[in-house]
Every structure is written in C-alpha cells, then in structure tokens.
N, C-alpha and C positions, 0 to 999 in steps of 0.2 A: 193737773200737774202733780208729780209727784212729791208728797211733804219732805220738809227739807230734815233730814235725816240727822240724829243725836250721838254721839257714843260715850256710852259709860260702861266704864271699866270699874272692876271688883279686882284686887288682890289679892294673890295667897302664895305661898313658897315656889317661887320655881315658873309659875306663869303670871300674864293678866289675860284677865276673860275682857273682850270688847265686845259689846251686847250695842246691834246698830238697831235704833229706832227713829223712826217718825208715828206722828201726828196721831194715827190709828192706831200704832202697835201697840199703845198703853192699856190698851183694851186685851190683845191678847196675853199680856202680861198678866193683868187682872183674872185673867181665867188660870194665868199658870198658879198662881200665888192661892186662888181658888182650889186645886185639884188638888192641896196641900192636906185641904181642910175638910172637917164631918160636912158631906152636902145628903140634901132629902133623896131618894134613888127614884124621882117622878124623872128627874132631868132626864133629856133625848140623846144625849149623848155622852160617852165615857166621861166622867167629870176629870181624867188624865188624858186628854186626848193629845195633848200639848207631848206627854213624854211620848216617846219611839215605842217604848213598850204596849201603849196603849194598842191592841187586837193587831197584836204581832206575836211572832212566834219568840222563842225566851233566846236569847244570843250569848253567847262566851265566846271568851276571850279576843283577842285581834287576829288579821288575815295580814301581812309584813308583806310586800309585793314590792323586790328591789330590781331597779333595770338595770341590766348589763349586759354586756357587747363580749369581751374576752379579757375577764379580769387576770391579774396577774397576783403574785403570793400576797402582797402588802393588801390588796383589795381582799381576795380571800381569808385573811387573818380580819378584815375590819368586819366580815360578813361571819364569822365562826364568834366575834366578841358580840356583835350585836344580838346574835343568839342565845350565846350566852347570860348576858344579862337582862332579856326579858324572859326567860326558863320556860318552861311546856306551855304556858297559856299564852303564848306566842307563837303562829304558824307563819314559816318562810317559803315564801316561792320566790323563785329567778324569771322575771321575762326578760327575751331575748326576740329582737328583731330580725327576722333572718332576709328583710326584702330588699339589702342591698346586695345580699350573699348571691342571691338569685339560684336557689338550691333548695334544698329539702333540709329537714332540723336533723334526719339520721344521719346527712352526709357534714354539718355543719357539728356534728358532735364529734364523729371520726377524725375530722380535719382538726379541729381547734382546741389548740391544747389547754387551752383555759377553760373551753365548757368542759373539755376532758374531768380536769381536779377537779373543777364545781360539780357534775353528777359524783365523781366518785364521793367528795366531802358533804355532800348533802343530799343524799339520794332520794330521788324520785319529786324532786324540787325543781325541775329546771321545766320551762315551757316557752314553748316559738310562737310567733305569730309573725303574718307577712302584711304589707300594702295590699295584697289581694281581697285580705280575708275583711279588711278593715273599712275596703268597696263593698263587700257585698252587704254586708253591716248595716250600713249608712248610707242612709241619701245622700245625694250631696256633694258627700267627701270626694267623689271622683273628679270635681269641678276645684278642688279649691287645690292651690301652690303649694308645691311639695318642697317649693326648692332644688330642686336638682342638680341648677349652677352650683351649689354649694355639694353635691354630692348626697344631699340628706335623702330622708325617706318621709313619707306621710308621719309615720310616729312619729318621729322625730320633731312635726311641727305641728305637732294632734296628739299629745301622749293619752289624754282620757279616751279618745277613742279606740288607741291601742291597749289598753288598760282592759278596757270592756272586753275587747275581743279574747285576749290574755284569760278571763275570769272564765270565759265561756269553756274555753279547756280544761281551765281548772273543775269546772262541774262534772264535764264530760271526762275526766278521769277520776274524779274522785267520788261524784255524787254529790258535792256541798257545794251551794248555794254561799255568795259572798254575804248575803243577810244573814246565815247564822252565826255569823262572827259579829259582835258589838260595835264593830268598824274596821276601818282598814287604811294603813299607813303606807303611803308608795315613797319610795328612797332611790335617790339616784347614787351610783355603786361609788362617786367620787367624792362622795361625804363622810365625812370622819367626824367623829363623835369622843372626847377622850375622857368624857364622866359616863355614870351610868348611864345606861340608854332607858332607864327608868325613869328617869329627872324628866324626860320629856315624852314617852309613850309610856304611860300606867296602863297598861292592860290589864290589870283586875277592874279598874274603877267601873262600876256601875254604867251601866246604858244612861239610866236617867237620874244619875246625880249632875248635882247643880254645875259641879266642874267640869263636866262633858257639854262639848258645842260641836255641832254640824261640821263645820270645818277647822283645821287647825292652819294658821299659815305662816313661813318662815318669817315673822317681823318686818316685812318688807311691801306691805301691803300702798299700793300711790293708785288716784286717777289719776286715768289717764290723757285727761285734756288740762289738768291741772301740771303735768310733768314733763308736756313738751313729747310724751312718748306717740302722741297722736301722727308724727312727722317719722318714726320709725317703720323701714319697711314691712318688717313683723306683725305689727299693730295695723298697720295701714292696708296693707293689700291682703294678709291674712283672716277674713272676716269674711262672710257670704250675707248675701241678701236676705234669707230669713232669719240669721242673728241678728243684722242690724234693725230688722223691722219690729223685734222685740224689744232689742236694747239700745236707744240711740246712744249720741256722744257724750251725753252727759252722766250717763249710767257705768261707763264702763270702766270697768277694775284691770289693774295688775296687779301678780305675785310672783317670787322666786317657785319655782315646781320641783326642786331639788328633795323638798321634804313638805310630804302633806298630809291631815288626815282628814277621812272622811267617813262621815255619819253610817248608814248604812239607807237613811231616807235621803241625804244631800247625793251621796252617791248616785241614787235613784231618779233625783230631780236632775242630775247632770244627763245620763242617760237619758230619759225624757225627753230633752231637750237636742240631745244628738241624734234622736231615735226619728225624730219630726224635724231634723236635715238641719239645724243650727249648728255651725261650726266656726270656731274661733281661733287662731294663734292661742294654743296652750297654755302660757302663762297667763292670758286675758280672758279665756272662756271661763274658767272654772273660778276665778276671782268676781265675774263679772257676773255670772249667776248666783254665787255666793249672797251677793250685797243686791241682787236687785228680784228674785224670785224665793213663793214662800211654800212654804209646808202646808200641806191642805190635808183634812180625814174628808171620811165619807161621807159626812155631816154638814159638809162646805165649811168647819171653822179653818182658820189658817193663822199663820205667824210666821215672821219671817226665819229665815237662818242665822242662827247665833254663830258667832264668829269670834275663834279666839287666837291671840298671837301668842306664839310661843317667847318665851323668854328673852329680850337684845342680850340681855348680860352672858348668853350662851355664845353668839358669837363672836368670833376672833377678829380682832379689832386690830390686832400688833400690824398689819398693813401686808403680812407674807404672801396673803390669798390675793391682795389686789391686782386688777390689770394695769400694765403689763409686768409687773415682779413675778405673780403667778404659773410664770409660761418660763422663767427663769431660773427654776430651780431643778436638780436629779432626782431623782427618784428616791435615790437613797437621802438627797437634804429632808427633801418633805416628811418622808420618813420618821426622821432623828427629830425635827419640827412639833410630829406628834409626840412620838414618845416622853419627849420632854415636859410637855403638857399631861401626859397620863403621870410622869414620876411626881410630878410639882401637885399631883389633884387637884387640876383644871379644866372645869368642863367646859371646853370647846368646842363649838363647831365649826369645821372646817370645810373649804370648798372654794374651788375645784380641786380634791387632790388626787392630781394626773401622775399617779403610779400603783 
C-alpha cells in the first residue's frame, strides 16, 4: 500500500512550495540535504543526483508555449505584454490546433485573420499541429473520446499530448530541444495576468535552486474521489486501461490546465507515460502523475516530484470570472475589468477572458 502522503509547505514572497511526502521520501530528502554538503568522491553516484542538473546538459532560460485558436486585438495586446515582461530569457511559441479546421497550417494562415496579426507581430512563432499527427505519436490515443458531440478535437481533451507533438516542430524548425530551456510554461490565450508576469514565471531562477519544483499548478489542486469529480464525464470515461492499471482511484489528481509549469525532467516523465499509451482527461493526467510517479537517475535512486502552488492571493476572487456571470459580459466590459486592475497595481489573474 502506498504511505499515506504529508504536505509541507515553505513560504516566501509571491508563492508556497507544497513538497508532498510519504513514508520513504524522508530518505530522498536526506540525500538532497546531503548533496548540499563536502561528501568523500568514493560515493557511486553524483552526490546531486537529486538536482536536474546532475549529467545533464546546462539549460537557460524558459520555453512560454501559449495555445490559441484565433486570437483577436485584446488577446494579442495580453500576449505582446507577457513578453514584454519576461524580456529575452523568455522564448514564445503559439500552438494552434488546426484538426477541426480540416486543412493545412498554410491555408489556415491565409484564411485567418488572427493567425494573420499573430505571424506578423511575432514572427516565426506560430506552429500547427493536427489529431493526425497526435495518433501517430501515441498509442492508444486513437481509442480514447475525443468528444466530438461537443465539436472538440483530441487536443482539446489531451492538451500534453498535443503539447508533445507541438515541441516536436518546434525542434524540427529550430534545432532546440525543449530540455535546453530550464522548463517550460504552457498558457491558455484566455488568461490575463494584470501584475508582472515575473511575480509568477522567474525565468532567470536557477534549475536547481530550492524555489524551483517539477510542476507548478494554478492553486486548484483536489482528488478526485474526494471531490465528487469521480461522477464527471471527463474524469469518468476520459481514462484508458493502462492509466488506470498504474494509477488506481485513489491516486488520482485534478488541476486547472490554464497555466502550468513543467520541469524539463516531469515534462519527460509525462511523455514517458504517454509514450507507453497512458492517457488521461488533461486536467487529471498531468496532476495525477505529478503526485503519484517519481524521478529516477541511472543509479536507481529516485524522489518524488516536488510540487508547488502558485500564489491564491493572485487570483480574482471579485466573482466576475465565475460561471454563469463570465459568459455575460462584452468584450469590451472584460476589457475595462482588466485594465482597471493594471491602473489600481493588482496582480490578477484572470480566466476565462473571452475576448
């Protein structure tokens, strides 16, 4: 049986670190707290094997990977300020799903006048990927609900495996590799952010200082047998037989997928895990492996993923965003919504904003 699991949290300005443990991990802790310190060089293995760095290649700065469909001015002004405020040690790419378009990314550029401005205003940023590309990929995925009644597409209810596929273009035109970057932040285009965007993505910080963890998650972290979400169709029919044979009912996680980070080794263990035909409902895969699979070297030592919540006090609480208010307002109130918040210097975060 699996020990029953502890969280302790550390504070410091702007986040809390939740560091989840059981029973054994006090051990790998003791090794990190160890790798700190003068050790004899008899030892078999990196006395840091614990940090990312340890016989890895050296990484800078962040890889920013925001999904969007056909943003309009207000989304493109939110995607030109989040640029702005993380400066050069921040690189942006656009994924765009082109598999409900049922077409090609040249003819999807030509048509659409929002990928139109987005190549012009951030050139050579934008990249496609379809349901096709995302079969051939993966095991699996060609068996699991796409949704269709609802009009969606595989990404849509799979975003890391679209994500994956997404990166793999990104090599294939650039040459880089998502591990040279020190991790990678995926943002959905309907989030609005009205402090700096530094407050919560420090892209200088260190690979392996202490305030870096494996994943970041929007504060919204529930199980899911504990929240009743066991009975939603998403959670419920979403899930394939060799996820569940890893991860029973009592293992598994939800999170918001709006905003996430990832390590550049958790990113690695999620692949892994999709790579060997595990597939999950999005918001529960990557939560669920989070909290229940651990970081291994080539030495067999392991630890699990450290796991940190971004900030509550970041978001917007005034009730605007809630369902059903959120579906209720123009484009131009949501608008005036934020801006108000940037005049007042209030870091918000906001979501869905559907304009």
């Amino acid at each position: 049986r699996r020990a029953r699991r502890k969280d302790y949290t550390v504070g410091y300005p702007g986040y809390t670190k939740a560091i989840i443990m059981g029973g054994a991990e006090w051990g790998a802790l003791s090794l990190l707290l160890l790798a700190a310190a003068p050790v004899a060089s008899v030892r078999e293995y990196p006395t840091n094997y614990l940090s990312p760095e340890a016989n890895r290649s050296k990484c800078s700065g962040s890889l920013v990977v925001i999904r969007t469909m056909d943003p309009g001015e207000f989304r493109l002004q939110r995607f030109q300020k989040l640029k702005d405020d993380l400066g050069p040690d921040a690189t942006l790419i656009f994924s765009v799903d082109i598999s409900s378009q049922n077409t090609t990314s040249m003819e999807v550029s030509e048509a659409n006048r929002g990928i139109q401005e987005l190549n012009r205003r951030f050139r050579d940023s934008v990249y496609f990927f379809n349901d096709k590309e995302m079969i051939s990929k993966f095991k699996g995925l060609e068996d699991m609900p796409a949704f269709e009644d609802m009009g969606k597409s595989l990404a849509w209810a799979y975003h890391f495996e679209g994500f994956s596929v997404l990166l793999d273009h990104y090599k294939q035109r650039t040459g880089k590799t998502y591990d040279e970057y020190c991790g990678i932040w995926f943002v959905e285009d309907d989030l609005g952010f009205s402090g700096d965007w530094k407050e919560i993505m420090d892209v200088n910080m260190p690979e392996d200082d202490w305030k870096k963890a494996d994943f970041y998650s929007i504060n919204s972290l529930r199980q899911i047998n504990k929240t009743g979400l066991e009975t939603v169709r998403f959670y419920n029919q979403a899930r394939n037989e060799a996820f569940i044979n890893k991860f029973d009912d009592e293992s598994l996680w939800a999170d918001d997928s709006y905003l996430m980070y990832f390590s550049r080794d958790f990113f690695a263990k999620c692949e892994e895990n999709a790579m060997e035909g595990r597939h999950a409902w999005s918001e529960m895969f990557v939560a669920t492996v989070a909290h229940n699979d651990k970081l291994r070297d080539e030495y067999g030592n392991e630890r699990d993923f450290l796991v940190k919540q971004i900030n509550g006090g970041f978001k917007d609480t005034e009730g605007y965003f809630a369902f059903p208010q959120r579906f209720k307002h123009t484009q131009e109130e949501i608008q005036q919504h934020y801006e108000e918040y940037l005049v007042a210097g209030k870091s918000r975060l906001m979501h869905p904003m559907k304009n």
